[in-house]
Every structure is written in C-alpha cells, then in structure tokens.
N, C-alpha and C positions, 0 to 999 in steps of 0.2 A: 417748287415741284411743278412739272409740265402736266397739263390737262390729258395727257393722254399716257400718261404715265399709271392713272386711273382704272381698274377693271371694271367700275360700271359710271358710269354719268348719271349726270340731276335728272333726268328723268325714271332711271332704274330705281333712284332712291326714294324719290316719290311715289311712283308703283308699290314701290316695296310698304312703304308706310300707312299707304290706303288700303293694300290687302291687310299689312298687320290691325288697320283699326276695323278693317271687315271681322276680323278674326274674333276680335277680341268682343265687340257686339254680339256677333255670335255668340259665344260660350254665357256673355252676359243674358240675353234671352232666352237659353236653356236655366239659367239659374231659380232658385223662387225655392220653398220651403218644400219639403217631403210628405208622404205620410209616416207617422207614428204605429206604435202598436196597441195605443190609445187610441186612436181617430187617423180613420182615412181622408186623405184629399186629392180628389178625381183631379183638380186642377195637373195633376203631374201628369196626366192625358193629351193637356191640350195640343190642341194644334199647330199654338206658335212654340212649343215646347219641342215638338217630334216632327216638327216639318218644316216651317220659317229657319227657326234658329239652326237646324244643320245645312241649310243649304247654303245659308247665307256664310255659314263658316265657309261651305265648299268652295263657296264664289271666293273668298278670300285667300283661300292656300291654291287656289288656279291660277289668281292674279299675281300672288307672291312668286310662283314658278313662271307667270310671264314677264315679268318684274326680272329676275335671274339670266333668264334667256335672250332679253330684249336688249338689240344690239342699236347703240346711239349712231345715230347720221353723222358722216363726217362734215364738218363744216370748214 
C-alpha cells in the first residue's frame, strides 16, 4: 500500500494520541470520591476538580480536531 494512499500520516496519529491522553487525564483529575448523605466532602469543590481538569480536557479535544485537520507536508 502507497503512503499516500493514507488519509492522515504519522504525525496526525500522533497528535491524535497525545490529545487522546490529554483527554483521558482530564477526566482522571475530575475523578475522586463524592459526598454521601451521611457526610459531606467539600474536596468535590476543588479547584483542580472545576477548573485544571476541564481545561486540560479542552486542550485535548482542540488538539484532537488539530490532529484531524492537520494537513502532512509533501515530501
């Protein structure tokens, strides 16, 4: 099979795999326990919960659609 036979090349793929592990970081840093209707826990507050961890997702699904978009150099 011809290289350009290909819709995206080794850099798209790469892109694409570093947004997916942005992604998936993300969603891991919003993760952590709840509160109950026994006991509250303010930690579901924090601030790597509602603010690090979505953006860092954001950065990921930006990269992922640059990753799609991004057109290889012919060589």
């Amino acid at each position: 099979m011809d290289k350009r036979d290909l819709a995206f090349g080794r850099m798209n793929f790469i892109l694409l795999a570093i947004g997916m592990a942005l992604v998936i970081i993300g969603f891991i840093l919003m993760g952590g326990s709840g509160s109950t209707d026994e006991a509250y826990n303010p930690d579901i507050f924090s601030p790597m919960r509602i603010k690090v961890a979505p953006v860092v997702c954001l950065v990921g699904f930006v990269s992922m659609i640059y990753a799609v978009v991004h057109k290889p150099k012919d060589e």
